[in-house]
C-alpha positions in Angstrom: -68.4 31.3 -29.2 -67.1 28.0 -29.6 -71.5 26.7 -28.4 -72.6 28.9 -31.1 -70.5 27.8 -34.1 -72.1 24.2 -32.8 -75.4 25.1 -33.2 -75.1 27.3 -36.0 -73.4 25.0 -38.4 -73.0 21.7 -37.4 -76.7 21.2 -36.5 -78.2 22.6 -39.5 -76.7 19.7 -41.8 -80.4 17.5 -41.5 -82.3 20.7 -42.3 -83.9 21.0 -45.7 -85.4 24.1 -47.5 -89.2 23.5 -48.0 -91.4 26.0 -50.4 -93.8 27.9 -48.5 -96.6 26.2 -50.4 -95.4 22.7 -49.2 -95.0 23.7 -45.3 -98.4 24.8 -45.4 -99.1 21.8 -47.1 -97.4 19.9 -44.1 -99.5 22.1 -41.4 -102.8 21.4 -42.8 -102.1 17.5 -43.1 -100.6 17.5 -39.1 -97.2 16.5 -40.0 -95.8 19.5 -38.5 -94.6 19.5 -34.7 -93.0 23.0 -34.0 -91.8 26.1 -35.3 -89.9 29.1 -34.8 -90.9 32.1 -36.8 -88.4 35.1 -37.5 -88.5 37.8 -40.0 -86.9 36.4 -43.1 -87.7 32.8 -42.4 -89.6 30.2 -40.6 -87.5 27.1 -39.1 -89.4 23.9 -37.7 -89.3 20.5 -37.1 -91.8 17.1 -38.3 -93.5 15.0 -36.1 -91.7 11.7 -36.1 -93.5 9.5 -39.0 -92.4 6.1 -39.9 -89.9 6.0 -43.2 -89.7 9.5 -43.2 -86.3 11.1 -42.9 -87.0 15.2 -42.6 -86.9 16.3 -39.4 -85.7 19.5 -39.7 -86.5 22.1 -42.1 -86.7 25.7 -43.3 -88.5 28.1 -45.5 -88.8 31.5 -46.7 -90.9 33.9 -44.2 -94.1 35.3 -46.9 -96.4 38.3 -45.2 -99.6 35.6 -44.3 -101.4 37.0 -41.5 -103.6 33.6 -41.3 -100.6 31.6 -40.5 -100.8 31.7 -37.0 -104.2 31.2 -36.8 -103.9 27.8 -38.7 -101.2 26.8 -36.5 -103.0 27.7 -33.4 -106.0 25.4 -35.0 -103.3 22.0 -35.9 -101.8 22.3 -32.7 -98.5 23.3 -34.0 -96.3 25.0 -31.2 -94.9 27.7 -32.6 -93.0 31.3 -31.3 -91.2 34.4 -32.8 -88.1 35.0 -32.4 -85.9 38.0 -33.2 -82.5 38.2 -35.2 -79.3 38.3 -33.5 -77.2 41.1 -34.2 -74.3 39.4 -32.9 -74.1 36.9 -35.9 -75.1 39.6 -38.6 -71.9 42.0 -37.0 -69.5 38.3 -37.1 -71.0 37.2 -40.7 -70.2 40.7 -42.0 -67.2 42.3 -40.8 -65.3 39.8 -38.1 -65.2 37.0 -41.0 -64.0 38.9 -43.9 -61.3 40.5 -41.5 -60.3 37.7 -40.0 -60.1 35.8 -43.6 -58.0 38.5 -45.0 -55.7 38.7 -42.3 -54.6 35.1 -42.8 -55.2 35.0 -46.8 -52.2 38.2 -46.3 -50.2 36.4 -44.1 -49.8 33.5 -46.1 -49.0 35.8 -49.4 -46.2 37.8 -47.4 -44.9 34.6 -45.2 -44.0 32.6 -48.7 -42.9 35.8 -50.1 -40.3 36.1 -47.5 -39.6 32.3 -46.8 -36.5 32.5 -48.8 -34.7 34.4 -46.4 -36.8 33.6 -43.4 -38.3 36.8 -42.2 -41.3 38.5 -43.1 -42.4 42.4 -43.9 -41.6 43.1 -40.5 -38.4 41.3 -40.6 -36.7 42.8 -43.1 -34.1 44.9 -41.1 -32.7 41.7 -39.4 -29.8 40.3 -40.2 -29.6 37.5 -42.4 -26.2 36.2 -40.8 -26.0 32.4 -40.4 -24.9 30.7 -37.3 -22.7 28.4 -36.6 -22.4 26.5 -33.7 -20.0 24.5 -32.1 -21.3 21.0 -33.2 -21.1 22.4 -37.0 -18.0 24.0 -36.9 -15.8 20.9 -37.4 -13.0 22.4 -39.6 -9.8 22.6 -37.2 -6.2 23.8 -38.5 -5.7 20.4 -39.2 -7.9 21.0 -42.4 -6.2 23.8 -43.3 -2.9 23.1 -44.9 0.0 25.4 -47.3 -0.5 28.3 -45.1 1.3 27.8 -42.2 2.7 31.4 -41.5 -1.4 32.5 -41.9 -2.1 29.7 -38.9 0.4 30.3 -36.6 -1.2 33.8 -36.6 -4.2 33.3 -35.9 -3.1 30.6 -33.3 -3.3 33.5 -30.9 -7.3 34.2 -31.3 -7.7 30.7 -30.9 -6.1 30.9 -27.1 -7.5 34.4 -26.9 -11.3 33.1 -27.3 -10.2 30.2 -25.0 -9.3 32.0 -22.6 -9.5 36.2 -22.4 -8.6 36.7 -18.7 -5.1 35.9 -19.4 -4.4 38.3 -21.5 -6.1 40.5 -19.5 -4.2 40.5 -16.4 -1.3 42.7 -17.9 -3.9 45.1 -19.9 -3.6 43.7 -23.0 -6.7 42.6 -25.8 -7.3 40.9 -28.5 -7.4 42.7 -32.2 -10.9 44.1 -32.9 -10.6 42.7 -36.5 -8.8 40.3 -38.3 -8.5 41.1 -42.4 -7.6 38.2 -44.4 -6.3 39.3 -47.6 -5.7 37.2 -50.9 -6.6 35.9 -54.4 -9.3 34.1 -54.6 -9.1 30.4 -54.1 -6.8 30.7 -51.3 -8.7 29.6 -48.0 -9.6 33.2 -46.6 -13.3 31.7 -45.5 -11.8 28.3 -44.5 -9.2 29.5 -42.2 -12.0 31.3 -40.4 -13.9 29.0 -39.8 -11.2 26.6 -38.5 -10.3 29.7 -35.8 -13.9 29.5 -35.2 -14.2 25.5 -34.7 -10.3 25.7 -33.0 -11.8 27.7 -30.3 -14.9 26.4 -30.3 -17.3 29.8 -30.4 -20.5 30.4 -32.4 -19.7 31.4 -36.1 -21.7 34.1 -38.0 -21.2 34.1 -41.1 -22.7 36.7 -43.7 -21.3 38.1 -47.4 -20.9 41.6 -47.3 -23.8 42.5 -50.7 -26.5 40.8 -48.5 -26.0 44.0 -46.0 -27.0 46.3 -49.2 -30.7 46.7 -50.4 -32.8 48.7 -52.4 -34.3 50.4 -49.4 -32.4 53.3 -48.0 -31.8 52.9 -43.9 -32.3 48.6 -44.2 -28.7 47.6 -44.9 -27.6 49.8 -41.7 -30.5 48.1 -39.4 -28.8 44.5 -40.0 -25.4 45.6 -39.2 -26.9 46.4 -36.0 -29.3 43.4 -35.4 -25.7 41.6 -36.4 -23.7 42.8 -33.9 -26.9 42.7 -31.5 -26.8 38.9 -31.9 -23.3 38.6 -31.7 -23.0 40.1 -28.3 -25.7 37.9 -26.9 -23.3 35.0 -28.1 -20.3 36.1 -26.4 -17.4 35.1 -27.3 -18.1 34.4 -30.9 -16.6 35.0 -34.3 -18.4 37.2 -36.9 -16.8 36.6 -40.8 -18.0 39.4 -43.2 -16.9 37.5 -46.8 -16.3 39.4 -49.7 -16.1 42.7 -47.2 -15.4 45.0 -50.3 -18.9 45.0 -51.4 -20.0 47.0 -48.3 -16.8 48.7 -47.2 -15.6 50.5 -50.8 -14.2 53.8 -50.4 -16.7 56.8 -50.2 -14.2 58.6 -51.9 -14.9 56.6 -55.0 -18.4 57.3 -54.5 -18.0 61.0 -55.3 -16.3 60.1 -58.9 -19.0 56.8 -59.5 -21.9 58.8 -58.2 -23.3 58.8 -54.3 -24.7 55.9 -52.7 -26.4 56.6 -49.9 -27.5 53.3 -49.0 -24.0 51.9 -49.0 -22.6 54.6 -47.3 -25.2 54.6 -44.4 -24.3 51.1 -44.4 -20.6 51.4 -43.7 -21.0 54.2 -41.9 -23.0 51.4 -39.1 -20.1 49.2 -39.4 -17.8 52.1 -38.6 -19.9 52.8 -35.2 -20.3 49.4 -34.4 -16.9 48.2 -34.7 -15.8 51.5 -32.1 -18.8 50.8 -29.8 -17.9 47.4 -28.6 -15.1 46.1 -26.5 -13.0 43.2 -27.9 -12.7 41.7 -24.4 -16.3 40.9 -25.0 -15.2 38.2 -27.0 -16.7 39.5 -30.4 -13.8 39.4 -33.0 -14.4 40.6 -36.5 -13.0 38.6 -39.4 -13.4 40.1 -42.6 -12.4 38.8 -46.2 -11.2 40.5 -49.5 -9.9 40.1 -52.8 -9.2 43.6 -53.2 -8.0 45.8 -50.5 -7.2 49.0 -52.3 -10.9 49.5 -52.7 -11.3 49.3 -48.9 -12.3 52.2 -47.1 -9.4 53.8 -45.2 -11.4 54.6 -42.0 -12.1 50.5 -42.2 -8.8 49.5 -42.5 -7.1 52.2 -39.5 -6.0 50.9 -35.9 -8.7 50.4 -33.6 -11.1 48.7 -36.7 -9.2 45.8 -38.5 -5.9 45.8 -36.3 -4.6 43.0 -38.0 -4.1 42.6 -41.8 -3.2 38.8 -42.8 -2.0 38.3 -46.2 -2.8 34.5 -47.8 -0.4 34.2 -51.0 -0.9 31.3 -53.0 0.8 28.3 -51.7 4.8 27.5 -52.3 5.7 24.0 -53.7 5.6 22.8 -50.2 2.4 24.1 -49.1 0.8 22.6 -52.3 2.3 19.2 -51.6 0.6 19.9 -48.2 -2.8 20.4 -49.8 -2.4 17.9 -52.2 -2.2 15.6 -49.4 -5.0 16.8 -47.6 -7.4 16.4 -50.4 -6.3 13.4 -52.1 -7.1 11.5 -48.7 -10.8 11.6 -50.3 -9.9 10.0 -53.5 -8.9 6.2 -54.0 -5.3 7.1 -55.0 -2.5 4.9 -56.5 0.4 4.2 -54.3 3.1 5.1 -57.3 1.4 8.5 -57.2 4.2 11.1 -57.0 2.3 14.1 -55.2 6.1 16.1 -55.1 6.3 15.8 -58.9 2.4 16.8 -59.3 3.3 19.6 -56.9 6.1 21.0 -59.3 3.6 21.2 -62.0 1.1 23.2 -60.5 3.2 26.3 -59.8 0.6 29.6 -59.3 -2.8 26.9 -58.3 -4.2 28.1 -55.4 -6.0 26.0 -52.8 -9.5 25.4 -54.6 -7.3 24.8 -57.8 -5.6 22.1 -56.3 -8.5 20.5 -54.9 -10.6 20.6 -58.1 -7.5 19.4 -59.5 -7.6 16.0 -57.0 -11.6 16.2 -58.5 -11.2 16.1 -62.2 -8.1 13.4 -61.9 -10.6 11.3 -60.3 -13.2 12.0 -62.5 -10.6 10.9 -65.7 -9.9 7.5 -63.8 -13.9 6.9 -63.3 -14.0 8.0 -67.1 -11.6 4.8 -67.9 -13.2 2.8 -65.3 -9.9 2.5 -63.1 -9.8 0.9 -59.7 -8.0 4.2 -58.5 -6.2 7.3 -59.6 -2.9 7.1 -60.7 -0.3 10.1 -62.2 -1.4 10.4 -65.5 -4.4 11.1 -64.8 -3.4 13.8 -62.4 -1.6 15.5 -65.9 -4.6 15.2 -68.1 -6.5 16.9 -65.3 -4.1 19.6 -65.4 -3.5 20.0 -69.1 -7.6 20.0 -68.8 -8.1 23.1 -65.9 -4.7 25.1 -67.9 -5.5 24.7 -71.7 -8.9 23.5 -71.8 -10.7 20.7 -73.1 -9.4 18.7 -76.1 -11.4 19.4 -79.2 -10.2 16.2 -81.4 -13.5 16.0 -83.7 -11.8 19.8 -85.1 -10.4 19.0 -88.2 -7.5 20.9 -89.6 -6.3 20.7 -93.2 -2.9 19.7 -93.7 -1.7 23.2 -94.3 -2.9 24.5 -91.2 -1.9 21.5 -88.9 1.4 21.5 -90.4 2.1 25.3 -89.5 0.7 24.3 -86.3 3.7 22.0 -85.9 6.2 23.7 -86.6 4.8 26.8 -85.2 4.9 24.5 -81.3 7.9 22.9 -82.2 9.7 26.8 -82.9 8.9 27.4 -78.9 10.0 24.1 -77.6 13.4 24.7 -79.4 13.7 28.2 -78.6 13.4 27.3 -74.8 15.9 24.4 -75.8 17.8 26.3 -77.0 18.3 29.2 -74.2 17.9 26.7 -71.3 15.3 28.4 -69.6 14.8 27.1 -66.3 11.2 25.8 -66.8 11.5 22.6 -69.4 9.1 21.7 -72.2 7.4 18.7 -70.5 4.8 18.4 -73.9 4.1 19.7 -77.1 0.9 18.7 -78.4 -0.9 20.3 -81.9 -4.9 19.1 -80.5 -6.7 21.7 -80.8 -7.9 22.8 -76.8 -10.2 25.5 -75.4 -11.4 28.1 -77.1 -9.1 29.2 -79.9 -5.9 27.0 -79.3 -4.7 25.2 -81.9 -2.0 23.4 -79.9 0.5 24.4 -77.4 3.8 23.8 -75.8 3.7 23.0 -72.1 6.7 24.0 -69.2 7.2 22.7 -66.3 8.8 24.5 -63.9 11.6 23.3 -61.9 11.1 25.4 -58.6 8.9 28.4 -57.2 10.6 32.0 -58.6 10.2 35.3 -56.6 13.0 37.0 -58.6 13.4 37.4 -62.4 17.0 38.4 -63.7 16.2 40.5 -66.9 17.8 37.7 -69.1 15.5 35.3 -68.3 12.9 38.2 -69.1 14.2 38.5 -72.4 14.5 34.6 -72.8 10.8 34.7 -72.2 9.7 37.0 -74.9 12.1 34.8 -76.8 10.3 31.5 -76.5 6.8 33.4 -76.8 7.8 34.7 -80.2 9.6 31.2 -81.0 6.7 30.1 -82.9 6.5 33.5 -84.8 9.8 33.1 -85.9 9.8 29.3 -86.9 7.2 30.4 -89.1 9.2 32.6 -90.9 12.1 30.6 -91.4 10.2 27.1 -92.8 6.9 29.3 -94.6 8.6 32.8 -95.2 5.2 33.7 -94.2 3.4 34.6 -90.1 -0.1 33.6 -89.7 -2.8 34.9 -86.9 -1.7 32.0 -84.5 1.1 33.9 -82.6 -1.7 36.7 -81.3 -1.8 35.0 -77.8 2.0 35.0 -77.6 2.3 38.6 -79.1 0.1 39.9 -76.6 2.3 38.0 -73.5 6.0 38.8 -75.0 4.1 42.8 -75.4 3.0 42.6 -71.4 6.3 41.2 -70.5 8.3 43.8 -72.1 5.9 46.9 -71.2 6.7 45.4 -67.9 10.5 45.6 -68.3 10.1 49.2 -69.3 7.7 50.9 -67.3 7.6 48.4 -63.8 11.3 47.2 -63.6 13.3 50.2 -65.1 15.4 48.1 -67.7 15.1 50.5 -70.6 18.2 51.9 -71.9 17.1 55.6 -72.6 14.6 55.6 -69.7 16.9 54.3 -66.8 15.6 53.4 -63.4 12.4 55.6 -63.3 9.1 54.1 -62.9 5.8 54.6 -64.7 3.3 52.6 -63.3 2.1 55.2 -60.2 -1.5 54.3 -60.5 -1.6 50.5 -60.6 -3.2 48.2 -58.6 0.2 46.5 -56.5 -1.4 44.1 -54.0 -3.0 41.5 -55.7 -1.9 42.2 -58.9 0.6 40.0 -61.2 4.0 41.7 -62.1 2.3 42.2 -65.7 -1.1 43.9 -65.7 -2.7 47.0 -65.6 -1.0 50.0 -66.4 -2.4 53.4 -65.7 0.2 56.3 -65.6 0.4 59.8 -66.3 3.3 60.6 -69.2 4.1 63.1 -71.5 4.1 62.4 -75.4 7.5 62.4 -75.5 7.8 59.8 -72.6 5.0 57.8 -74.1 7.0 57.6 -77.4 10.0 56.4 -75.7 8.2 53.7 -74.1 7.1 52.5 -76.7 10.1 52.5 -79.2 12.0 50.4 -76.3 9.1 47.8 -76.0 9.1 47.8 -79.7 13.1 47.2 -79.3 12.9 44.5 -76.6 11.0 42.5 -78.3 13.0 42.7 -82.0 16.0 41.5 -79.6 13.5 38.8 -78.3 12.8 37.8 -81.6 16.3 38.0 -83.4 16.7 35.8 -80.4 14.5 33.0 -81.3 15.3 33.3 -85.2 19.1 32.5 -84.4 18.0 29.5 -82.3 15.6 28.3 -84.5 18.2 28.1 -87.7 21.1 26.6 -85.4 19.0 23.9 -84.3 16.8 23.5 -87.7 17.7 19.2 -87.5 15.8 19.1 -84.2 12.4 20.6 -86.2 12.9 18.5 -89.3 13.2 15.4 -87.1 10.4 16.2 -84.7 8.2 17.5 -86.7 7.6 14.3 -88.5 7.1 12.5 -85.1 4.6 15.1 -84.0 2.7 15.3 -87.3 2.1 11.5 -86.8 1.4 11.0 -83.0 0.0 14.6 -82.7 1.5 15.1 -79.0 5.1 14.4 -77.9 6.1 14.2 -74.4 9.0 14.7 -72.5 11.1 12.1 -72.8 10.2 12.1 -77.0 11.4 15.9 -76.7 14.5 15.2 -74.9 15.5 12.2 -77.4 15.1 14.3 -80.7 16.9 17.1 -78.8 19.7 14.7 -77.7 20.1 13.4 -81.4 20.6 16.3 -83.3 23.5 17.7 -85.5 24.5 20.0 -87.2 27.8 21.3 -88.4 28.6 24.3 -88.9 31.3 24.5 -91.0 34.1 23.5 -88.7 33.3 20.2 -87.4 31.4 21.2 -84.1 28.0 20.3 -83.1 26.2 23.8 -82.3 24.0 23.6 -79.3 24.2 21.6 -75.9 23.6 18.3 -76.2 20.7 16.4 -73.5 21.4 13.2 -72.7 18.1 10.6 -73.1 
């Protein structure tokens, strides 16, 4: 084949096409030497003449039954030869074929590139693997959830070594469920288990198991698993698991889905059909586990359920630590103090936190990141970005201050235990035309209901110093109206501290895992228990208000001496606060100074 591409193509390239009338032309004159006659056309070669370059050349065959006779005559050596069939079957089928075939395979390759598999690929899993020179996050990296560690500490030796926990017939877990808001490490911790023990790592998100062809998502759970057992031991992380595990019982109110369910269905079988002391452990992640299937959650599947909460003040000075090691950071930095600030930041808040205070020194051109710019990046990630080219007429800036000032003194006022650490009227974020900023002095798990109703106090603080200095509200209190409402809807239907309702709880349906203490509420009530619900929100939060009104008009000297201040400067800060607190008087009528008085 390879003899007659030579001769076919490469040997033709000194051959030129001749008119009839010109070969004969070239016969009568002697010039011609040889020539091979077939039925379509007539090939031949010159006799070697001095400056002449043809050699070769070719020329339509024409029905002349003298031809041979005047070749015969010049001595021309000539013969017939036949057509190959050979090269008429490869010039019309083989070629084309074989043309299309690649001219396909090029089309569908780069159409499937991007996932790197073709049309006949599709059913394989599109897991990732990590190996063990890639995997280079350790516990070491993983820092605030210490409790979540030490648990997994016994996969880690598990993977290590499986025959001794063999010998006394024990095994591993099948499954490992991390559990927890997002932003709390759930993917990281895996992998550390994974680089810990030192075991490939496949790593896939639960939607890229779900397709629009029915029977495809099922195929790749098995190709997974497949791969996994020919990688024993190993680790395989489903992330974001409640996109292919949702219960099928929510299917028959949503509609069916058979694709998901033939899906999840696989991962049911799979997860009985193999042996943990294989070495193939299942780690799965979610954000929301009362979605989860309950057949996926049972013994036997995910045995153990690990719950990642978002980090104490200690585990945030933990993470702080580890993430600030990659930022040129001040030595006067006080990472405890940034740490009390930052109550409710999960991991990934904390280290975009460490990000954007090093972008804010690179903004100033520092030489390195000191604590201020640790609170701008926080006052940045909790109330947005400053908006100082938004002008406010004096009207509306004035209410503004006083407005801030009627929460700081409220909160003043009751001694609530997180302290106004800033009061600012620059407009931030979306619709904020300034705020009042608490610090809190310590992590809370339980909430007496007087600091409940101090809450709703402070939130409606600006509401109410509105009223006292304009005799008039305005739309700026919506945000806080909505908050004291959630707080006090919570007192009533979550906590049981209404007085007509008593200890009875009316929250049956809501979501109590992940949820905070004040969203969400889905119940079934009668009218009459709906109307007395709401008639003792609606009375919490006149208390709360009558609340804030009476601190606001004892303390009236701290506003009028502030407010001035603020106007001015447009932000006060703590110490600012504290001092105009500290100064204030006030008789009232007997000689006594109402209020407590802070020392600067």
């Amino acid at each position: 084949m390879v003899v007659f591409f030579i001769n076919y193509y490469f040997l033709q390239r000194d051959t030129e096409e001749l008119p009839y009338n010109k070969f004969l032309k070239f016969v009568d004159e002697g010039k011609v030497s040889s020539v091979v006659i077939e039925d379509s056309r007539i090939m031949g070669e010159l006799k070697p003449i001095e400056n002449n370059k043809l050699t070769r050349f070719v020329t339509v065959a024409v029905k002349d039954d003298t031809l041979t006779q005047k070749l015969y005559e010049k001595g021309v050596s000539f013969k017939g030869q036949l057509k190959n069939p050979l090269v008429s079957f490869f010039a019309s089928w083989v070629f084309p074929l074989i043309f299309f075939y690649f001219l396909w395979s090029f089309i569908i390759g780069r159409a499937g590139g991007a996932v790197g598999s073709g049309v006949l690929s599709m059913s394989k899993s599109k897991a990732k693997i990590y190996v063990e020179k890639e995997v280079k996050t350790t516990f070491k990296d993983v820092a605030g959830i210490d409790e979540a560690s030490d648990e997994l500490q016994e996969i880690v030796r598990y993977l290590q070594d499986p025959k001794r926990y063999a010998r006394l017939g024990g095994h591993a877990p099948k499954g490992v469920l991390l559990v927890g808001p997002p932003g709390t490490g759930k993917t990281l911790l895996a992998r550390a288990v994974a680089g810990e023990a030192k075991v490939p790592f496949f790593s896939i998100n639960g939607s890229e198991f779900v397709e629009m062809f029915v029977g495809l998502g099922a195929a790749r759970v098995r190709d997974m698993f497949q791969q996994a057992k020919e990688q024993v031991p190993c680790i395989v992380f489903i992330d974001e698991i409640d996109a292919l595990g949702r219960s099928r019982a929510m299917n028959a109110i949503a509609g069916t889905n058979d694709e998901k369910e033939q899906t999840l269905n696989q991962l049911l079988a799979e997860m009985d059909g193999f042996d943990s002391s294989e070495g193939v452990i299942i780690f799965a992640a979610t954000n929301r586990p009362e979605i989860l299937d309950p057949a996926l959650l049972r013994a036997g599947r995910f045995d153990r359920q690990i719950a990642l909460n978002n980090p104490d003040h200690e585990g945030r000075l933990q993470i702080l630590k580890v993430h600030v090691k990659k930022i040129k950071l001040d030595p006067t930095v006080d990472l405890n103090r940034i740490s009390s600030m930052t109550s409710g930041f999960s991991g990934a808040d904390l280290a975009n936190l460490s990000n954007e205070a090093a972008l804010v020194a690179t903004r100033r051109d520092a030489l390195s990141v000191i604590e201020n710019d640790f609170l701008v990046a926080i006052e940045r990630m909790v109330a947005g970005l400053e908006q100082k080219k938004k002008v406010m007429n004096p009207l509306e800036k004035r209410k503004t201050a006083f407005h801030e000032l009627g929460h700081a003194t409220v909160a003043l006022a009751l001694e609530v235990p997180d302290k106004v650490h800033k009061v600012t009227i620059i407009p931030r974020g979306m619709g904020a035309l300034g705020y009042t900023m608490q610090r809190p002095e310590e992590d809370r798990y339980l909430l007496e209901e007087s600091e409940l109703i101090a809450k709703i106090a402070v939130l409606l603080g600006g509401r109410a110093a509105e009223k006292i200095f304009f005799n008039s509200t305005s739309t700026g209190a919506s945000n806080d109206l909505a908050k004291a409402t959630d707080i006090a809807r919570a007192m009533v239907m979550q906590f049981g501290m209404g007085t007509s309702l008593g200890m009875a709880s009316y929250d049956q349906k809501r979501s109590r895992y992940l949820s905070t203490p004040f969203d969400g509420y889905s119940s079934e009530m009668s009218e009459e228990t709906s109307r007395e619900v709401e008639l003792e929100i609606k009375k919490i939060l006149n208390s709360g208000f009558e609340t804030a009104i009476k601190s606001i008009r004892e303390n009236k000297k701290f506003i009028d001496l502030a407010v001035i201040e603020l106007l001015k400067k447009e932000t006060l800060d703590e110490k600012e606060i504290q001092s105009f607190w500290g100064i204030r008087t006030q008789s009232n009528g007997s000689g006594l100074t109402v209020g407590t008085i802070v020392a600067h």
